[in-house]
N, C-alpha and C positions, 0 to 999 in steps of 0.2 A: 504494500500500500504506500503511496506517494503523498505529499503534501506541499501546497502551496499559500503561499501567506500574501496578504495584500492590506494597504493604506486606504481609505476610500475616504472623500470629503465633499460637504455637500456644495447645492448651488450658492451662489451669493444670495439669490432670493429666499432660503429658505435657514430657517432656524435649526440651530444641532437637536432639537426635538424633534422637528418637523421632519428633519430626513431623515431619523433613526427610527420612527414612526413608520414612515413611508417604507424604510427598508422591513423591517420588520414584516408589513401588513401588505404588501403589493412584489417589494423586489424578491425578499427571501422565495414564497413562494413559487413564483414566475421558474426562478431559477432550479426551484427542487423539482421542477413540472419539467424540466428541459437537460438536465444534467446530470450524471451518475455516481451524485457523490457519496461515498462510504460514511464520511461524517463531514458536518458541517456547521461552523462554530459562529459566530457574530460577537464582537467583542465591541459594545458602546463604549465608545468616551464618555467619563460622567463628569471630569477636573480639569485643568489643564484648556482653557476655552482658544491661546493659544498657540496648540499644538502643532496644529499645521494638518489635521484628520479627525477624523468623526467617528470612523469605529476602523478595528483592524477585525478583517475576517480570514478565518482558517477553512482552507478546502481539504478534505482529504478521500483520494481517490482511486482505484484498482489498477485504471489507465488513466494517465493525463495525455497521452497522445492524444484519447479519446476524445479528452476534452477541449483541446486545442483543437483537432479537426472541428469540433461542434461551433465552436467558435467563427472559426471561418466561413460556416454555411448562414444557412436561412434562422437556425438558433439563435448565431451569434449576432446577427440583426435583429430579433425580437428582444435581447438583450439588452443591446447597446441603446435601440430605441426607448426600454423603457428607463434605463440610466440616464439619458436626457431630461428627462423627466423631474430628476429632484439630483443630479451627480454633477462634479464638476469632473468629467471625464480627462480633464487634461492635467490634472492631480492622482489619475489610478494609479498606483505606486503596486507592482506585484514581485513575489518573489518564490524561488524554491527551497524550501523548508526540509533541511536534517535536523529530523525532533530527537531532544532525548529526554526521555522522565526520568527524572533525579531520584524522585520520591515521589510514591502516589499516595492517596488517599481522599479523604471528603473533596468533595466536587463544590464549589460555592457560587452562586450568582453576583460574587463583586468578587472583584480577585486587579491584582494589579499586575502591570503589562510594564516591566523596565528595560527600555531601548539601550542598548551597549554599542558603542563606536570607539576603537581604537584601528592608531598608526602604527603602533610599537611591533613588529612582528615577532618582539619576546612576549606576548601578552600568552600565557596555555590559558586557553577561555577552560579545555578538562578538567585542569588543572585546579585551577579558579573552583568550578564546578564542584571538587568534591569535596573543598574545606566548605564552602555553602550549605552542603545536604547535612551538615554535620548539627546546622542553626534552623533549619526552614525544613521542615517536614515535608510539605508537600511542594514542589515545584518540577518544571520541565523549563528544557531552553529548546529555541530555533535559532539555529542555524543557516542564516538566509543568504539566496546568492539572488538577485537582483537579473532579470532580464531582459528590459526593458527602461528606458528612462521616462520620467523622474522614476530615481531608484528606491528602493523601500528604504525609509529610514533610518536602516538601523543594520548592523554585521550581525547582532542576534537577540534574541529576547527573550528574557527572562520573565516566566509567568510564574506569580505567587500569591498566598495568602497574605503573606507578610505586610503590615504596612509600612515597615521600616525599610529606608536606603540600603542596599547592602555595603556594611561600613570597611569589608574586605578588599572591596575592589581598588587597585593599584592609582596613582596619579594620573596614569597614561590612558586612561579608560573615561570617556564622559558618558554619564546614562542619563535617561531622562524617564521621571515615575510618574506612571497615568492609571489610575483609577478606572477601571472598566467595569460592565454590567455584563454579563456572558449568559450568553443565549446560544443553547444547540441543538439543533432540530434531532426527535425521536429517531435515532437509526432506523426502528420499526419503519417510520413512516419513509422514511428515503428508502430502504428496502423496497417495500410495497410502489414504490414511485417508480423505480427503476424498472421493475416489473409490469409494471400499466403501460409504460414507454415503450418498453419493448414487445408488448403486445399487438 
């Protein structure tokens, strides 16, 4: 299973309610109706007004080929057209995602999302990584390569319970900590979608 991660931010005319709303109630579904995703996560902005993004959302998938072809046909114009609609599309920021879960456990509806950027190419992010798991029970990192510009903002991101900065991380490392509200659609139901689709 494959994963890709993406920046999304809304139009000028519309409020970060208004198009987290929107996504939520009009784009999420559109998309689960057209795409084969294994899971599928929507990660609101609640802090941070700004950031520079409105929600970060997580795709994960069996084939991304698959998904990329879908893209380029008549899908990906039912898409794009309805992303007009409330998207400033010239902000989609996407990338490809090597997730690792550090530690699992409780799943929570606000979790926060810390963007990591460094130059240093002594930085071990693993490294980093396993004095973390030793403080924060529960987290994952993505590891994102960018393919596309505007690039995602961020070399990886650290999802956590924590509300605290991580106070480990070296000088050479800027992060930046946003408050999200996570929303992921029932596997069941993507299952069952994927199956109607292909009906």
């Amino acid at each position: 299973m494959m994963k890709s991660i993406c920046t999304l931010s809304r139009r000028a005319d519309f409020s970060r309610e208004a198009f987290q709303q929107y996504y939520e109630n009009s784009h999420a579904p559109l998309a689960i109706k057209h795409f084969p995703f294994t899971r599928y996560v929507r990660n609101h902005v609640v802090d941070q007004p700004d950031i520079g993004f409105d929600t970060i959302s997580e795709f994960w998938a069996d084939d991304v080929a698959r998904l990329m072809e879908l893209m380029t046909g008549p899908v990906g114009d039912i898409l794009r057209e309805d992303e007009r609609r409330f998207m400033d599309q010239s902000k989609i920021a996407p990338g490809v995602s090597e997730e690792h879960v550090l530690a699992s456990g409780l799943v929570a509806n606000e979790r926060y999302a810390v963007l990591l950027n460094w130059d240093d190419e002594s930085f071990d992010l693993s490294q980093w990584a396993k004095v973390l798991i030793a403080s924060q029970p529960n987290c994952s990192i993505d590891v994102v390569s960018s393919w596309q510009q505007p690039a995602f903002p961020a070399k990886a991101v650290l999802w956590t319970l924590d509300n605290h900065r991580p106070a480990s991380l070296p000088g050479s490392v800027s992060s930046k900590f946003v408050k999200v509200r996570r929303v992921e659609t029932d596997p069941e139901m993507l299952l069952a979608s994927r199956g109607a689709s292909s009906s």
